[in-house]
C-alpha positions in Angstrom: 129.3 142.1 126.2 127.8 144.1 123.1 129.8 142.4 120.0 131.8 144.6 117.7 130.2 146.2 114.6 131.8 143.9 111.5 133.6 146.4 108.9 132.3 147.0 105.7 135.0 146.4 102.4 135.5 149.5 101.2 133.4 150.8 98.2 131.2 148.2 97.6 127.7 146.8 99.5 128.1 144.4 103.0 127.5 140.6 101.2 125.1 138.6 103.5 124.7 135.3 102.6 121.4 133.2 104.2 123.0 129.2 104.2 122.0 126.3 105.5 122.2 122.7 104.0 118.8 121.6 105.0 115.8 122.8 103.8 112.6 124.5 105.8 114.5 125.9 108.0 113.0 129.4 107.2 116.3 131.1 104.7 113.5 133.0 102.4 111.1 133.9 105.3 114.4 135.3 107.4 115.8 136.7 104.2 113.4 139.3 103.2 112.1 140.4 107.0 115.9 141.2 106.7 116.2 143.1 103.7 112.9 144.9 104.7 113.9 146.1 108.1 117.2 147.4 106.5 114.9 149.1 103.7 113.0 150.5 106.7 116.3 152.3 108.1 117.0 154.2 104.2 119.5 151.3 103.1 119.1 150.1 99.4 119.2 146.3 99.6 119.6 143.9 96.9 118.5 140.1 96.9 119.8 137.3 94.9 117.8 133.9 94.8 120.4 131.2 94.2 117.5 128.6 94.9 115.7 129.8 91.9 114.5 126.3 91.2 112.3 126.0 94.5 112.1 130.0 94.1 110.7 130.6 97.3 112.3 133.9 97.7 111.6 135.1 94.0 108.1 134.0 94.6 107.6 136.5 97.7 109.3 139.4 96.1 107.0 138.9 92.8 103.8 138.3 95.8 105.4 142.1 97.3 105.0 143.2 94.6 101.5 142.2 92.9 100.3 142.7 96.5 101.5 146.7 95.6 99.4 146.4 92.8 96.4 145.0 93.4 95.8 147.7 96.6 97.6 150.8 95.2 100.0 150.9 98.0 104.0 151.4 97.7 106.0 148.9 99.4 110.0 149.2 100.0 111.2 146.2 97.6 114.6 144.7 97.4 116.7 145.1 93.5 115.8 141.2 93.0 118.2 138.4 90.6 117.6 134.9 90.4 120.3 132.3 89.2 119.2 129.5 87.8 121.4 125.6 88.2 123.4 125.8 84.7 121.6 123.0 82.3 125.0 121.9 80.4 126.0 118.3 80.4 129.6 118.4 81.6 130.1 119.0 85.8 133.3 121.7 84.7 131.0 123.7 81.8 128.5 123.6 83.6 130.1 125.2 86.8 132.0 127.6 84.9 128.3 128.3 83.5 127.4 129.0 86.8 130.4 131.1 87.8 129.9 133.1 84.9 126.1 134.2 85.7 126.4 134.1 89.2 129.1 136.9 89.0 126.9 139.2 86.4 124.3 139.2 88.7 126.6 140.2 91.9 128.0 142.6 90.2 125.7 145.1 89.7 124.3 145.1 93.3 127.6 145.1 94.8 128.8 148.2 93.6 125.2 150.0 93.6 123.7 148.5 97.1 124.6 149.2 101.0 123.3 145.1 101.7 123.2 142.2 99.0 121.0 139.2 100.9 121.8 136.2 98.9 119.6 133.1 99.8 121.1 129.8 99.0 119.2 126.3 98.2 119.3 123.5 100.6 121.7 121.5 99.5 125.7 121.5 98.9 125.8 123.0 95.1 128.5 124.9 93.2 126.4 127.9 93.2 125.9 127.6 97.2 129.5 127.5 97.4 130.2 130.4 95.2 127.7 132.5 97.6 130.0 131.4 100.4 133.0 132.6 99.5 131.6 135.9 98.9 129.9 136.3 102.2 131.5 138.9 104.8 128.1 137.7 107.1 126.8 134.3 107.1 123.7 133.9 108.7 122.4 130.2 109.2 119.0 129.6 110.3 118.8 126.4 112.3 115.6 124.7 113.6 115.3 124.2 117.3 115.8 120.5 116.5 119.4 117.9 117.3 118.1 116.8 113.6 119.3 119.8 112.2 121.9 120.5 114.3 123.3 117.0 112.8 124.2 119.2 109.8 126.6 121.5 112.2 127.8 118.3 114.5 127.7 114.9 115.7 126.6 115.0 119.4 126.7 112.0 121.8 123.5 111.0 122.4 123.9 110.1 126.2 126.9 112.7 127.1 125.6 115.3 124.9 129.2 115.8 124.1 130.5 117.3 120.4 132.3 114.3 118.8 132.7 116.0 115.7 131.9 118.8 113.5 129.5 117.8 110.9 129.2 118.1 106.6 127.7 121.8 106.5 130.4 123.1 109.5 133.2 121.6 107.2 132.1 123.0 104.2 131.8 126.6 105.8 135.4 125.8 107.2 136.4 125.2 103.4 135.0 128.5 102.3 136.5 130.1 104.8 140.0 128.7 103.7 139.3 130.0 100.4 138.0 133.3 101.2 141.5 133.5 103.3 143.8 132.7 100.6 142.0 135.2 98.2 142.8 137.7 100.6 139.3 138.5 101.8 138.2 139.2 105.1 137.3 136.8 107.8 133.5 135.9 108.0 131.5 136.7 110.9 129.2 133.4 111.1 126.0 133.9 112.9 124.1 131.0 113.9 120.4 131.7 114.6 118.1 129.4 116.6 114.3 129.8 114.4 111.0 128.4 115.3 112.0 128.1 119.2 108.8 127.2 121.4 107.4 129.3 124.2 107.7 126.4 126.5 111.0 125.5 128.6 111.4 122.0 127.5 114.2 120.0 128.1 114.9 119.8 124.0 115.1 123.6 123.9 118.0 124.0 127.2 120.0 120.8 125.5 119.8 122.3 122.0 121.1 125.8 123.8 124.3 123.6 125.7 125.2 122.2 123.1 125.0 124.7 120.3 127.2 127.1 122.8 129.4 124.7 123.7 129.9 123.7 119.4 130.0 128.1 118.5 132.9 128.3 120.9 134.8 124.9 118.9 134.1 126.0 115.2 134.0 130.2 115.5 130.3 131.6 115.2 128.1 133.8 116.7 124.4 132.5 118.5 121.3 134.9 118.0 117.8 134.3 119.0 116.0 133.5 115.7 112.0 133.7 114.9 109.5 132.2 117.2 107.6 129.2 115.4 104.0 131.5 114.1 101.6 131.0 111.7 101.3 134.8 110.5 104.8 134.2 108.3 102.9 131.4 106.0 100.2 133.8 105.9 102.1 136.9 105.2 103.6 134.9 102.2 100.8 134.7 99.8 100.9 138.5 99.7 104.3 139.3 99.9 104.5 141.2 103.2 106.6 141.3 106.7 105.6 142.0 109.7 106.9 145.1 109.4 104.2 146.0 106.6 101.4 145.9 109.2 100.4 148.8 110.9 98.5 149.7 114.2 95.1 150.1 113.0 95.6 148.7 109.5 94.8 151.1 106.8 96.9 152.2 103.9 95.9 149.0 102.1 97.9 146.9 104.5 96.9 144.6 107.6 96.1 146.1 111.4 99.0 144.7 114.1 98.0 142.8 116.4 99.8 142.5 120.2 101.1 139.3 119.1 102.4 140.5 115.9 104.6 143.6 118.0 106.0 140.5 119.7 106.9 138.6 116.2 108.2 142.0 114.9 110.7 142.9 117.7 111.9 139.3 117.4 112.9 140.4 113.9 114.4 143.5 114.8 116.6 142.0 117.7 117.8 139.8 114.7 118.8 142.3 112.6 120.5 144.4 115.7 122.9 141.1 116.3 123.8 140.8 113.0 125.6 144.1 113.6 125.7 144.6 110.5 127.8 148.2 108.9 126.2 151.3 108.4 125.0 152.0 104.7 127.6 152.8 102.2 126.2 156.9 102.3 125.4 159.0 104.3 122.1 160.3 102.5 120.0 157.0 101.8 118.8 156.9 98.4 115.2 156.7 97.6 114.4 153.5 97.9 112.9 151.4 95.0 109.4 150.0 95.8 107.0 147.8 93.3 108.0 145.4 90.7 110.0 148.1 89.3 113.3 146.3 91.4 112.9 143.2 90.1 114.9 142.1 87.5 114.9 138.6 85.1 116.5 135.4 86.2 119.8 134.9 85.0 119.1 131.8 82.5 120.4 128.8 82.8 123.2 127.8 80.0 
């Protein structure tokens, strides 16, 4: 049964929020192949990089866009912020810190964007949690792995059984609380399974039991995710997705190849379950390309 379309808030841009507390699990990677494809349908999309220290998102928009550069090309790029852990000694300054700048850098997005993508670090940190609260889509990317499905639930190893949710599935239950008593809207939670194998093992149809079995427990969605492929490490270095490349190359950008049609649609089928809103207007504004969108990372107090 096709899943219902999740409302926008009135007046202001659709918040999704990329969150997982493990890292390489693919939240940069899945978080600008998003904002792309929703650039490629007329929607302006910000990105906010609330892993700044790692950076790996920051680093591909700034590879995007010295990529642009270098070959003379124009590329649809994201309105990109970074936030940066606050540096002050105290835990309450230093989280108020963080409040402070993570808020000035929503802001402006929020009530100029259709989509803010915010892309959180891999670990349980104030500013993670702040993201949370704000997201009206949270999108997890999970490995096709039971060690990173530990972060979700405790599974019996011999009855394959849920005994428990797990640290990450309580925190998002916590969020959720708080989004609730703030009056927001209820979060549609999106699990997707990334860097699944070709091959039919008996990993991949436990990993599928169980994770159905646990989305049915603790409310969320389950979408195919991306297939495990080299091209996304190589597409990094110059700041492309998949759906960059063209047939034929040319245009200052790499040919597709059959296997890189099949990576793509896995993208798009991602972005189609999301079902995310329409864009906030009906004309799409032009959207911004180069390093023109990028902005400074908020500094650290």
């Amino acid at each position: 049964m096709a899943q219902t379309q999740v409302a926008r808030v009135p007046g202001r841009a659709h918040v999704l929020v990329i969150g997982n507390e493990k890292g390489g699990s693919g939240k940069s990677t899945t978080a600008l192949h998003i904002a792309v494809a929703l650039m490629s349908e007329g929607a302006s999309v910000a990105t906010l990089d609330l892993d700044a220290r790692q950076g790996t998102l920051s680093r591909y928009v700034e590879n995007r866009a010295a990529y642009a550069r270098r070959r003379s090309v124009e590329l649809p790029m994201p309105v990109h912020a970074a936030v940066m852990p606050s540096t002050l000694p105290d835990r309450a300054s230093a989280e108020a810190d963080e409040q402070e700048r993570f808020e000035a850098a929503l802001e402006p997005p929020l009530l100029s964007a259709d989509f803010v993508l915010i892309d959180t670090p891999g670990s349980d940190t104030h500013l993670s949690r702040l993201a949370h609260t704000w997201a009206d889509t949270l999108l997890t990317p999970l490995n096709d792995s039971f060690i990173d499905l530990d972060l979700l639930a405790r599974v019996d190893p011999d009855t394959l059984k849920i005994v428990r949710p797990s640290v990450y599935a309580e925190a998002v239950w916590k969020q959720r609380q708080v989004r609730a008593i703030q009056g927001g809207r209820p979060v549609d939670w999106v699990v997707m399974r990334n860097r699944l194998s070709s091959l039919a093992a008996r990993n991949k149809r436990d990993m599928g039991t169980v994770i159905e079995a646990l989305a049915k427990r603790i409310g969320f969605r389950v979408a195919a995710g991306l297939s495990e492929r080299v091209i996304y490490r190589e597409l990094f270095l110059n700041g492309l997705t998949l759906l960059d490349l063209r047939r034929g190359g040319g245009g200052g950008v790499p040919s597709l190849t059959l296997s890189h049609v099949a990576a793509r649609q896995e993208v798009r089928d991602l972005v189609a379950a999301l079902n995310l809103p329409p864009p906030l207007r009906d004309e799409p504004e032009a959207v911004p390309t180069t390093e023109a969108a990028t902005l400074e990372p908020q500094a650290a107090g």
